[in-house]
Kinemage of the C-alpha trace (Angstrom):
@kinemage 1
@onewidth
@group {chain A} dominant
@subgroup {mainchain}
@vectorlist {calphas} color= white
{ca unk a 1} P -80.775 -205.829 -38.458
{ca unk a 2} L -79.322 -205.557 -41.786
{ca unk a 3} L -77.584 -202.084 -43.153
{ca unk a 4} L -75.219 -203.152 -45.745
{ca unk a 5} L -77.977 -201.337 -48.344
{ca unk a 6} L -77.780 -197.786 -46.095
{ca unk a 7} L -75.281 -196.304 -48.487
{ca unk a 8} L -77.242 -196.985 -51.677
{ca unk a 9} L -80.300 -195.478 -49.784
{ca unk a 10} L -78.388 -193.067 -49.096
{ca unk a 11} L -76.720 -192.415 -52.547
{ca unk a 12} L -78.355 -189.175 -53.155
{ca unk a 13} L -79.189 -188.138 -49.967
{ca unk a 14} L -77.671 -184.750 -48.416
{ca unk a 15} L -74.740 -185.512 -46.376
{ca unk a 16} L -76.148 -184.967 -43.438
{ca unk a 17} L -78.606 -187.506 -43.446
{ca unk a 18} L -75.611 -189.855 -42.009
{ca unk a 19} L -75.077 -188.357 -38.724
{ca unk a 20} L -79.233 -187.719 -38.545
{ca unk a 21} L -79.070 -191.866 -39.055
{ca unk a 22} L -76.378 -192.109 -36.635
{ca unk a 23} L -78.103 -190.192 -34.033
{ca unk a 24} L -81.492 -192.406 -34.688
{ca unk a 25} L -79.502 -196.045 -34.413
{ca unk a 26} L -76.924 -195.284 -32.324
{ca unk a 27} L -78.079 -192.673 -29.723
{ca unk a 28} L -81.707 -193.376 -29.520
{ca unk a 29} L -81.574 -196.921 -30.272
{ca unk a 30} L -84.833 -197.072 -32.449
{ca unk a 31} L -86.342 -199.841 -33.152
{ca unk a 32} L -88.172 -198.804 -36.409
{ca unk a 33} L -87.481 -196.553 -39.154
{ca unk a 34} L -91.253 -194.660 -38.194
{ca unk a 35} L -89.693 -193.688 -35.065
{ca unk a 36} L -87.019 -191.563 -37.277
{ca unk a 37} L -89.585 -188.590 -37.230
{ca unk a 38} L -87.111 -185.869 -38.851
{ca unk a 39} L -86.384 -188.390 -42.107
{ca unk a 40} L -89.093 -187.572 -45.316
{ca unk a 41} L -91.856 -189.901 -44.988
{ca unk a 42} L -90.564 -191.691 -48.588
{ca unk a 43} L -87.237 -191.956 -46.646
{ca unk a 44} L -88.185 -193.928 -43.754
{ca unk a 45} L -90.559 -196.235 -45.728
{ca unk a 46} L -87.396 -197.171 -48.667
{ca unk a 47} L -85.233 -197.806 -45.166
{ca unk a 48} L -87.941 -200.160 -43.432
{ca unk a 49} L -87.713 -202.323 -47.096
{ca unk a 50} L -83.809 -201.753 -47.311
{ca unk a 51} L -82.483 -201.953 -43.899
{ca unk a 52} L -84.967 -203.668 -41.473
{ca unk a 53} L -83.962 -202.697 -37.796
{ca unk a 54} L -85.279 -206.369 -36.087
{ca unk a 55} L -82.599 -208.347 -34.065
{ca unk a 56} L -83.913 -211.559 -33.806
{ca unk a 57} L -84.214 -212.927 -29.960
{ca unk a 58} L -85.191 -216.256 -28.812
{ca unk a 59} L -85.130 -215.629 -25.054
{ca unk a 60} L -87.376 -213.016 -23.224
{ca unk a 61} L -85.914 -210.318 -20.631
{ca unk a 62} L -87.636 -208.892 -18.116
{ca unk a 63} L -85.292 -206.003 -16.978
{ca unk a 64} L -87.452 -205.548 -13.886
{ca unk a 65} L -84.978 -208.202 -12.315
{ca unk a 66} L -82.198 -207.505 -10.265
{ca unk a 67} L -78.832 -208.807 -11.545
{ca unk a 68} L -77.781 -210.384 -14.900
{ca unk a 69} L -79.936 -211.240 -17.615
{ca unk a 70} L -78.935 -213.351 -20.717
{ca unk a 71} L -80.147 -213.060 -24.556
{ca unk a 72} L -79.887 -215.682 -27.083
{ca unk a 73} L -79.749 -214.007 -30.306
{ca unk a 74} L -80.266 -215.468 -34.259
{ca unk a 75} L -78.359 -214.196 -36.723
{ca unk a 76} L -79.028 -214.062 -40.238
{ca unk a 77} L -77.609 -217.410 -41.306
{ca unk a 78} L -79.338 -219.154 -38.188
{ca unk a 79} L -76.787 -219.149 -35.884
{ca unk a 80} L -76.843 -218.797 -32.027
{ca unk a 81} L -74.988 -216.442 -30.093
{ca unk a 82} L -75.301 -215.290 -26.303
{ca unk a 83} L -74.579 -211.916 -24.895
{ca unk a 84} L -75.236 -211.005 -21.591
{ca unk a 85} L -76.603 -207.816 -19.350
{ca unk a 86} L -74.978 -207.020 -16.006
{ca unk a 87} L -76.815 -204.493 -13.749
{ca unk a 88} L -74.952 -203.629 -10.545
{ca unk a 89} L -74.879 -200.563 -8.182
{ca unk a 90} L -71.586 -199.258 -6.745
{ca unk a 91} L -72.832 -198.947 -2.989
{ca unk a 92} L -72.463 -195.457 -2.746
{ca unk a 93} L -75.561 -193.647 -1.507
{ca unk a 94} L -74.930 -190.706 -4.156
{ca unk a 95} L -75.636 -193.440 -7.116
{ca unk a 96} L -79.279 -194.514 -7.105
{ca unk a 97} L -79.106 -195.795 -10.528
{ca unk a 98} L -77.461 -199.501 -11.877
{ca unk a 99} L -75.141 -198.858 -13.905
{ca unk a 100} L -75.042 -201.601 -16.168
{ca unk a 101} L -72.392 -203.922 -18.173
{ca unk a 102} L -72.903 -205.426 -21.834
{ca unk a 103} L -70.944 -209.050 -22.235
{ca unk a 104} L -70.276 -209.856 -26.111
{ca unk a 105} L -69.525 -212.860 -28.088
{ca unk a 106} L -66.903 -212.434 -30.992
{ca unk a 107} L -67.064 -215.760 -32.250
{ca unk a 108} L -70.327 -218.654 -32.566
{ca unk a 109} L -68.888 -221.133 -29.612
{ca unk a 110} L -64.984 -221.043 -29.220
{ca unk a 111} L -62.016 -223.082 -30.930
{ca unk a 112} L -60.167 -223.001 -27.854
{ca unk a 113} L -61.852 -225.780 -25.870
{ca unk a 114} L -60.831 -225.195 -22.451
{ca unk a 115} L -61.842 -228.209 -20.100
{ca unk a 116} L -63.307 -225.714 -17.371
{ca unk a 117} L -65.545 -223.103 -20.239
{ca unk a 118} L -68.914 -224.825 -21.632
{ca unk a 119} L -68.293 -222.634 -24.663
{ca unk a 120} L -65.965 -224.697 -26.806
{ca unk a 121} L -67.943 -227.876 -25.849
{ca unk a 122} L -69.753 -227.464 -28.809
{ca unk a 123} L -66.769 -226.666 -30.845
{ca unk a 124} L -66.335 -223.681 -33.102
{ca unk a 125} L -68.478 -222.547 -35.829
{ca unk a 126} L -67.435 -219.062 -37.686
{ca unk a 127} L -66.291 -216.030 -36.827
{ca unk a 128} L -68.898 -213.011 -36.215
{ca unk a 129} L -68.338 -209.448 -37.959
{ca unk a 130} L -67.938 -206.822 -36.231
{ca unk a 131} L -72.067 -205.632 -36.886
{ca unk a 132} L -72.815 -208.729 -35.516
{ca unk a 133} L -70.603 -207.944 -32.637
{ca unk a 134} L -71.961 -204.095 -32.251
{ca unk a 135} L -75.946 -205.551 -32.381
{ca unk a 136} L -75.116 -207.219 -29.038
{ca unk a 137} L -74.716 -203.798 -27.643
{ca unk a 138} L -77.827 -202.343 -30.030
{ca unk a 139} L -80.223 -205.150 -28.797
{ca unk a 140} L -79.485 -203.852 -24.869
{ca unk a 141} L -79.177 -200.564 -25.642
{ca unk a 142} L -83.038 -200.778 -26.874
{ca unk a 143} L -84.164 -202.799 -24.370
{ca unk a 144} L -82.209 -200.230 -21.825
{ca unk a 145} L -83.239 -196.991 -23.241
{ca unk a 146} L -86.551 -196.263 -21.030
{ca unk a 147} L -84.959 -197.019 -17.770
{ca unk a 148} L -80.869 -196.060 -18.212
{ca unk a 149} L -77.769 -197.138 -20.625
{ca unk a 150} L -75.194 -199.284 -21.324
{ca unk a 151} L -72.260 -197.867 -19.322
{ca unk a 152} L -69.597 -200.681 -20.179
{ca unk a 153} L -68.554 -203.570 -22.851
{ca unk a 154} L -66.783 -206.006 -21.910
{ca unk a 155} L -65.338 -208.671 -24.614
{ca unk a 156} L -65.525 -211.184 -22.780
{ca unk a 157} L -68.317 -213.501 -24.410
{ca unk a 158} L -68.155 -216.715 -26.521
{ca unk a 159} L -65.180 -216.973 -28.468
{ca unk a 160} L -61.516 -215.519 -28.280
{ca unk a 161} L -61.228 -212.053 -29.393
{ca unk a 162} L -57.984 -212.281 -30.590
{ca unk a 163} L -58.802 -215.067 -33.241
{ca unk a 164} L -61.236 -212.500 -34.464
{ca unk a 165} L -58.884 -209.479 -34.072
{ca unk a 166} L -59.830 -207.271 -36.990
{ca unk a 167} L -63.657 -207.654 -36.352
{ca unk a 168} L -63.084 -207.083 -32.879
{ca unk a 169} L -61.482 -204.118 -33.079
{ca unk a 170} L -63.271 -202.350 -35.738
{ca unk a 171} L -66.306 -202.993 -33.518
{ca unk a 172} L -64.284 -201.542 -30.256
{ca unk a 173} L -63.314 -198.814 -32.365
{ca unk a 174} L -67.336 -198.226 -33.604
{ca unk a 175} L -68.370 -198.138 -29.908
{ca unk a 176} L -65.686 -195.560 -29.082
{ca unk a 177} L -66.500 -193.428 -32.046
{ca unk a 178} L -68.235 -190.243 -30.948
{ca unk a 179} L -70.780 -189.984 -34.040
{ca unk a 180} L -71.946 -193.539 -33.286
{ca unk a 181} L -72.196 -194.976 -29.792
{ca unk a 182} L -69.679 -192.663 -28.464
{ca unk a 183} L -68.685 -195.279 -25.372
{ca unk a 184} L -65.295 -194.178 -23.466
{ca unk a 185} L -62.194 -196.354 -24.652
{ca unk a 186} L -61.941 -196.620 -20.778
{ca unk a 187} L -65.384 -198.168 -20.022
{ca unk a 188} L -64.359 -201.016 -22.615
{ca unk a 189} L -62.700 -204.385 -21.716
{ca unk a 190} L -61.080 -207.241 -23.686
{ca unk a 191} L -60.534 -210.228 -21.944
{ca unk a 192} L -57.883 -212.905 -24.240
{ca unk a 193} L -56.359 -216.718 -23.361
{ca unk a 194} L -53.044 -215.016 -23.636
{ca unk a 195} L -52.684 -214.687 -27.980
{ca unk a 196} L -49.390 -213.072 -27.840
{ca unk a 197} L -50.030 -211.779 -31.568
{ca unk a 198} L -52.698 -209.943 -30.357
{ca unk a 199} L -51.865 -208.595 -27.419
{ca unk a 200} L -48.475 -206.918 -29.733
{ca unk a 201} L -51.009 -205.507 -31.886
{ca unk a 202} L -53.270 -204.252 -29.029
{ca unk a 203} L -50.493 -202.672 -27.918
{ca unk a 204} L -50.168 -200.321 -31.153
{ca unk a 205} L -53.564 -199.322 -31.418
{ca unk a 206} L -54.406 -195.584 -30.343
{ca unk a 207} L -57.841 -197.073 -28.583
{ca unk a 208} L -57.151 -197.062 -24.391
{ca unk a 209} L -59.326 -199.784 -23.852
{ca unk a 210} L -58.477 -202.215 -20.900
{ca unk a 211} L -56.896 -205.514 -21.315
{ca unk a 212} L -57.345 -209.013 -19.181
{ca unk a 213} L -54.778 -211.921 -19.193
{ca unk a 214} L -56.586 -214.989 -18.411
{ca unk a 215} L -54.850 -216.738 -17.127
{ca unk a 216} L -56.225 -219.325 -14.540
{ca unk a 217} L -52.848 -221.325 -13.719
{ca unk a 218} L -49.770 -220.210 -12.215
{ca unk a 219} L -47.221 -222.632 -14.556
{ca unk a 220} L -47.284 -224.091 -17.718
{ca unk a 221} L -48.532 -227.727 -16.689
{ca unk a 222} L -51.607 -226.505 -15.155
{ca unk a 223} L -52.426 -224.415 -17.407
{ca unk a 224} L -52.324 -226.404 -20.360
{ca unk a 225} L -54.411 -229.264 -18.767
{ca unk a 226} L -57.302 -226.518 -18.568
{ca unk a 227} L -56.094 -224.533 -21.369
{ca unk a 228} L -54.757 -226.535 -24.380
{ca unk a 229} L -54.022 -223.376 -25.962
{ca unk a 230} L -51.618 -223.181 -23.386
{ca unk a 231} L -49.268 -224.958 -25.348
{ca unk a 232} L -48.450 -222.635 -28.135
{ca unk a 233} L -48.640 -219.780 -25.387
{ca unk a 234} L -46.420 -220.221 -22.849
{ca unk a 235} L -46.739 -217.628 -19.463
{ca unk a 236} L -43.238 -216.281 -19.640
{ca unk a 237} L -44.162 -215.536 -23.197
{ca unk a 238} L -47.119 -214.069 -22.064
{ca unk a 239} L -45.546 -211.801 -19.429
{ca unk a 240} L -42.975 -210.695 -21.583
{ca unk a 241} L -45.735 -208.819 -24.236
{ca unk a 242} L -48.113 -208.002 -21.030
{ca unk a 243} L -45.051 -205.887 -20.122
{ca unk a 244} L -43.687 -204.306 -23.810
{ca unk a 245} L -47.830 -203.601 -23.879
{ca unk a 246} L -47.449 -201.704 -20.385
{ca unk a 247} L -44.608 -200.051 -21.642
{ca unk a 248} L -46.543 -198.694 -24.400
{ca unk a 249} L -49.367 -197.641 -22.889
{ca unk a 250} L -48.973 -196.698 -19.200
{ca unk a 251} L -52.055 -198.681 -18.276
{ca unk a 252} L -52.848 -201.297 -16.016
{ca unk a 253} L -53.408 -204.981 -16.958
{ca unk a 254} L -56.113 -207.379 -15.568
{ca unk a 255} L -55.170 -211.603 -14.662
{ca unk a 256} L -58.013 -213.458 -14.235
{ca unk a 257} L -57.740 -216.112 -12.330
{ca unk a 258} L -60.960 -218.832 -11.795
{ca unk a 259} L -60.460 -220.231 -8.805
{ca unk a 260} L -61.344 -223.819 -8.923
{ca unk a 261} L -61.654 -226.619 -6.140
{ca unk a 262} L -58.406 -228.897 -5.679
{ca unk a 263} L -56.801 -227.681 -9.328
{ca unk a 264} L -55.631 -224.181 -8.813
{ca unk a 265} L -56.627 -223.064 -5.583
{ca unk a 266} L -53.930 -224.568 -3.212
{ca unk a 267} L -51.585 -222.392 -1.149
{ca unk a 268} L -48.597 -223.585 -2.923
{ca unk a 269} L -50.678 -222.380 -6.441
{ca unk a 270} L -50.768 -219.126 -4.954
{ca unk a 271} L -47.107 -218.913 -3.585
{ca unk a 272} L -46.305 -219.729 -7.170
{ca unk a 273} L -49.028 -217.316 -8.665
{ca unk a 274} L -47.141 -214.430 -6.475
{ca unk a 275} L -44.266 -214.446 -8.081
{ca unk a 276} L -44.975 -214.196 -11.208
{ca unk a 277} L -47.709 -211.280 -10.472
{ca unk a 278} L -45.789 -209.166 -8.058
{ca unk a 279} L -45.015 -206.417 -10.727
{ca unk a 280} L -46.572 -202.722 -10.998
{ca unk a 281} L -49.359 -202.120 -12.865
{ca unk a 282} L -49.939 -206.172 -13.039
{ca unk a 283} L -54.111 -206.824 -10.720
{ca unk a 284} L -54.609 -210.092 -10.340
{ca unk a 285} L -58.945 -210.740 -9.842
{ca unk a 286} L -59.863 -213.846 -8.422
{ca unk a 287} L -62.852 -215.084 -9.829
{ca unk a 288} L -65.014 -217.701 -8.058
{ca unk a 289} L -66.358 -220.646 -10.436
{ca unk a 290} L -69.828 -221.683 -11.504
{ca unk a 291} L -69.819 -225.113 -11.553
{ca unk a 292} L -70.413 -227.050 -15.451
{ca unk a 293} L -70.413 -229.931 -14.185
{ca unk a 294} L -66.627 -231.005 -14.403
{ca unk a 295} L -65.095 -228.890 -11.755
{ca unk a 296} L -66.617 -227.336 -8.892
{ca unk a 297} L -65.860 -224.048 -7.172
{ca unk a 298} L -63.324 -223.155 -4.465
{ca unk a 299} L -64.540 -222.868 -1.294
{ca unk a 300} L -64.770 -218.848 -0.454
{ca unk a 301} L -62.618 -219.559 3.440
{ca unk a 302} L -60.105 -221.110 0.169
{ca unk a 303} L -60.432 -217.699 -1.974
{ca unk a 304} L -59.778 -215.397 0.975
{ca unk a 305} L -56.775 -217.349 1.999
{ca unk a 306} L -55.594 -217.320 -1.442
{ca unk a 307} L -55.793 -214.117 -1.448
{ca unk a 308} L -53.859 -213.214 1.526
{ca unk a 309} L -50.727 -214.968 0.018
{ca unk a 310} L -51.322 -212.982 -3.081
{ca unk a 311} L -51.324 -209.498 -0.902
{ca unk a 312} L -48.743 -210.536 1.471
{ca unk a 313} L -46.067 -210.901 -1.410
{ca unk a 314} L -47.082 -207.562 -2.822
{ca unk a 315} L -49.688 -208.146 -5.404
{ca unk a 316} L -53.034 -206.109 -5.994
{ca unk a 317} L -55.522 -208.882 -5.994
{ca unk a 318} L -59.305 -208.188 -6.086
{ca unk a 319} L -62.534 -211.253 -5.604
{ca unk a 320} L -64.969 -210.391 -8.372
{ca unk a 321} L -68.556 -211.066 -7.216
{ca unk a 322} L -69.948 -213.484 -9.137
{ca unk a 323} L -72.895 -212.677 -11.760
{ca unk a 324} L -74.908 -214.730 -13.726
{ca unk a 325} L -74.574 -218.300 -12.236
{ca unk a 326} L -78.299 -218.593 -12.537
{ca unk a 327} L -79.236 -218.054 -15.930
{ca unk a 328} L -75.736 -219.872 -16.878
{ca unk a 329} L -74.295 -216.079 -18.299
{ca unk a 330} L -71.448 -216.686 -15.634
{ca unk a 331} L -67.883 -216.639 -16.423
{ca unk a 332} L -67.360 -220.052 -18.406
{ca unk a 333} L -70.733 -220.924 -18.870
{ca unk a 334} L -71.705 -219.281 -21.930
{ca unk a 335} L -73.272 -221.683 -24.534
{ca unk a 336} L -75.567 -222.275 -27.130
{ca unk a 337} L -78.232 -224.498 -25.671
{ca unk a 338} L -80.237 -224.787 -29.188
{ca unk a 339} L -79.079 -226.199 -32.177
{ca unk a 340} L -79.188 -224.499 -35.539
{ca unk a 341} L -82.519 -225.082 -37.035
């Protein structure tokens, strides 16, 4: 899907013809220019040759299945990115329909190679613009369209957002934007290592979207043996802009927390994890592992315990189910598993 051309197309266009396009790409989610029925004939045919609509995808879907589904898609250089679909239903008897949960990439594999995430295994490659970020949410959106829509983005694919801020927010921003995708600043998620940089500059922009610490260790010597960028981000650091942010905005801010068998998951771990966490408007969500072949997961009689320290000192703590474990779209198992032809 290429539109860098759309404003020469457009050139001498009426104005209009923008939010007509808008509506067609971003609200329909067509696939071809012939399905723009309003647009002049000559229109639609200079578009096809100017602006192809195709997003390349190596991997098949089949939304008929129940749970999360994972796309590889090619980029225009060759590249390999995943992004991943999350269908879930809230339990409620009133909501018959999924609702369903778009996982994006911001960067081709990940420069911060944390020991327990197959995504920096393979090193990083470039970063992706935010288009390339927004198709991830296009290519579902399309394949969603007959049967519901994407309720939710969360940035939490390959890559560090943070590293990538100004194409990650522009993209954010793009979703939110009521002429385009019009997606509620509330129903988007950004999930960072702890880049204290960005978390300041989150912090100033007017865009509520929600924010996730992950954080995965509760001192500085764990955490940097799974998370060497660790060492140029230190948790008190991290706390200390986690709480000017809440200042600032009044909302709520995730820790995530991968609970991982005889590294992290001990009692003592979550003594120490409590008092660091027990602070208002501070969740901490325990997330249980998917094994990649290093580590293996915490025992779930381990994460309940772990939890009950966390709520007995006073801290909101939640157990995210776990999604995607499967088709390897779980959390730290995102990778390319093709090279670049």
């Amino acid at each position: 899907m290429n539109l860098e051309k759309l404003s020469v197309v457009l050139e001498k266009e009426p104005k209009y013809r923008y939010q007509q396009i808008n509506k067609f790409l971003f609200q329909d989610y067509i696939s071809s220019w012939q399905e723009a029925s309003s647009l002049p004939q000559a229109l639609r045919e200079k578009l096809a040759k100017e602006c192809p609509l195709d997003i390349k995808s190596e991997l098949k879907i089949n939304l008929r299945q129940k749970g999360s589904q994972k796309a590889l898609i090619c980029l225009e250089d060759g590249v390999l990115i995943e992004t991943v679909l999350i269908s879930q239903k809230s339990g409620k008897k009133e909501d018959k329909e999924a609702r369903y949960t778009v996982c994006v990439s911001t960067q081709v594999g990940c420069p911060l190679a944390c020991s327990f995430c197959s995504s920096g295994q393979d090193g990083f490659t470039r970063n992706l613009s935010s288009w390339e970020i927004v198709e991830q949410v296009v290519f579902w959106s399309r394949a969603l369209k007959s049967i519901g829509k994407v309720d939710n983005v969360v940035f939490m694919g390959m890559g560090e957002p943070f590293l990538n801020y100004n194409e990650f927010i522009k993209a954010a921003k793009f979703m939110n934007n009521p002429e385009t995708m019009n997606i509620g600043a509330r129903r988007l998620s950004v999930s960072t290592a702890g880049i204290i940089a960005g978390i300041k500059r989150l912090s100033g922009e007017k865009i509520q979207m929600n924010l996730a610490i992950s954080l995965h260790a509760p001192n500085d010597i764990l955490r940097q043996k799974l998370m060497p960028v660790a060492g140029k981000n230190k948790i008190s650091d991290i706390l200390h802009a986690v709480d000017n942010y809440i200042t600032k905005t009044g909302r709520r801010v995730m820790f995530e927390y991968v609970m991982i068998k005889d590294e992290n998951d001990s009692e003592q771990n979550a003594f120490t994890l409590a008092k660091l966490m027990a602070r208002p408007l501070y969740l901490v969500n325990l997330i249980p592992y998917n094994d990649t072949g290093r580590y293996h997961a915490s025992r779930p009689e381990t994460i309940k315990k772990f939890k009950e320290i966390l709520e007995s000192k006073g801290v909101a703590t939640t157990v995210r189910l776990s999604f995607g474990g499967e088709i390897e779209a779980a959390c730290g198992q995102l990778k390319n598993r093709r090279k670049r032809k």
